[in-house]
N, C-alpha and C positions, 0 to 999 in steps of 0.2 A: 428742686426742693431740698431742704439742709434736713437731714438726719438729725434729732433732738438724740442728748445721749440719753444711759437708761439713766432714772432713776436711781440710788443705790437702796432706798426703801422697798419698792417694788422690784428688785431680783429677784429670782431662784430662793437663792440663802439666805437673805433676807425673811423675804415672805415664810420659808421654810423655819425659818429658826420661830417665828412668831408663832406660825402655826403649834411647834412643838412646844411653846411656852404655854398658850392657851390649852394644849390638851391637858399638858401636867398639871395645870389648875383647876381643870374641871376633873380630871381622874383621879390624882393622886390624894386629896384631904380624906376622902370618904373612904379609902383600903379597909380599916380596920375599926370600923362602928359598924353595930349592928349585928354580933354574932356571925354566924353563917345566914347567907342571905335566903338560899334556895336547899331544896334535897338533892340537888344534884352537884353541891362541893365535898356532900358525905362520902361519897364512893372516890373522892381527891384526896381526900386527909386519908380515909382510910389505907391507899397505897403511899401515900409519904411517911403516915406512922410506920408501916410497913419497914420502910425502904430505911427510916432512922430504928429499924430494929424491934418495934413494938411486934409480938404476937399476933397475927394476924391472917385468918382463912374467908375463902370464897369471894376472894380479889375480883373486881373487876378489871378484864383488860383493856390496856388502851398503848399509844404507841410510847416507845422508853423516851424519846427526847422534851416532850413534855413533864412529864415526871420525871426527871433528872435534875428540870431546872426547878421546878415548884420545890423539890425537894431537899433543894440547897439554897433556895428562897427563906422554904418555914424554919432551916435548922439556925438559918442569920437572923431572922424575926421571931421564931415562936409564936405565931398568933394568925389570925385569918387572915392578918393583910401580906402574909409572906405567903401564902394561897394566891393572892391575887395579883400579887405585883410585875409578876413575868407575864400575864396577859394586860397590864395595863401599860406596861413600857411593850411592848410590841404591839400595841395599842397608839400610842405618841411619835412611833416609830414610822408606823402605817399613815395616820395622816401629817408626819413629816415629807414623807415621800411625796403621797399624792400631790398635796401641794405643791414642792418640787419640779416633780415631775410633768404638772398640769401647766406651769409658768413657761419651764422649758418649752414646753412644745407650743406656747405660744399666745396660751390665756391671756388674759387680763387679771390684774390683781384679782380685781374685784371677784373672777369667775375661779383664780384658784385656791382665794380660804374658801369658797362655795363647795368648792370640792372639798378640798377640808372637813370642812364640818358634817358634809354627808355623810367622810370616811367616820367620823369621829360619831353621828347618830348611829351607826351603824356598830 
């Protein structure tokens, strides 16, 4: 039997970069409509006002590597979507991988944007 080569569509990096294209399209427009979406970005801004200097008591904690990054997110944006943006590219990041990673080991296209996109409902 002859060996078909691969596809260069259906790769790894291929598939991978498609995938990260499609997340950033569905993540990235909506960052900053909408005010704050939940009460639970209140106690985020609260420790990045913080953290750019604003007066500020009865912090809640949480761990420093996330607030380190939001906090040099909002100080380049100023605005909600610099709140959101370091969980929306580690978001793009995440089902970059999966897909990646799901091909590698042996998927099918078809099975690794599935994977994809489940990282990505999730």
């Amino acid at each position: 039997m002859v060996d078909r080569p691969a596809r260069s569509w259906s790769s790894a990096p291929a598939l991978a970069a498609v995938a990260a294209v499609v997340a950033a399209i569905v993540l990235l427009p909506g960052l900053g409509e909408h005010g704050f979406w939940s009460d639970a970005e209140l106690p985020v801004l609260d420790r990045v006002l913080a953290a750019l200097g604003a007066g500020m008591s009865d912090l809640v904690r949480s761990p420093w590597l996330p607030d380190v990054v939001r906090t040099r997110s909002y100080a380049l944006l100023e605005s909600e979507a610099g709140l959101r943006l370091p969980h929306a590219l580690a978001t793009i990041a995440l089902v970059t991988m999966t897909v990646g990673m799901a091909r590698n080991r042996g998927a099918s296209p078809a099975a690794s944007l599935l994977a994809g996109g489940f990282a990505l409902a999730f």
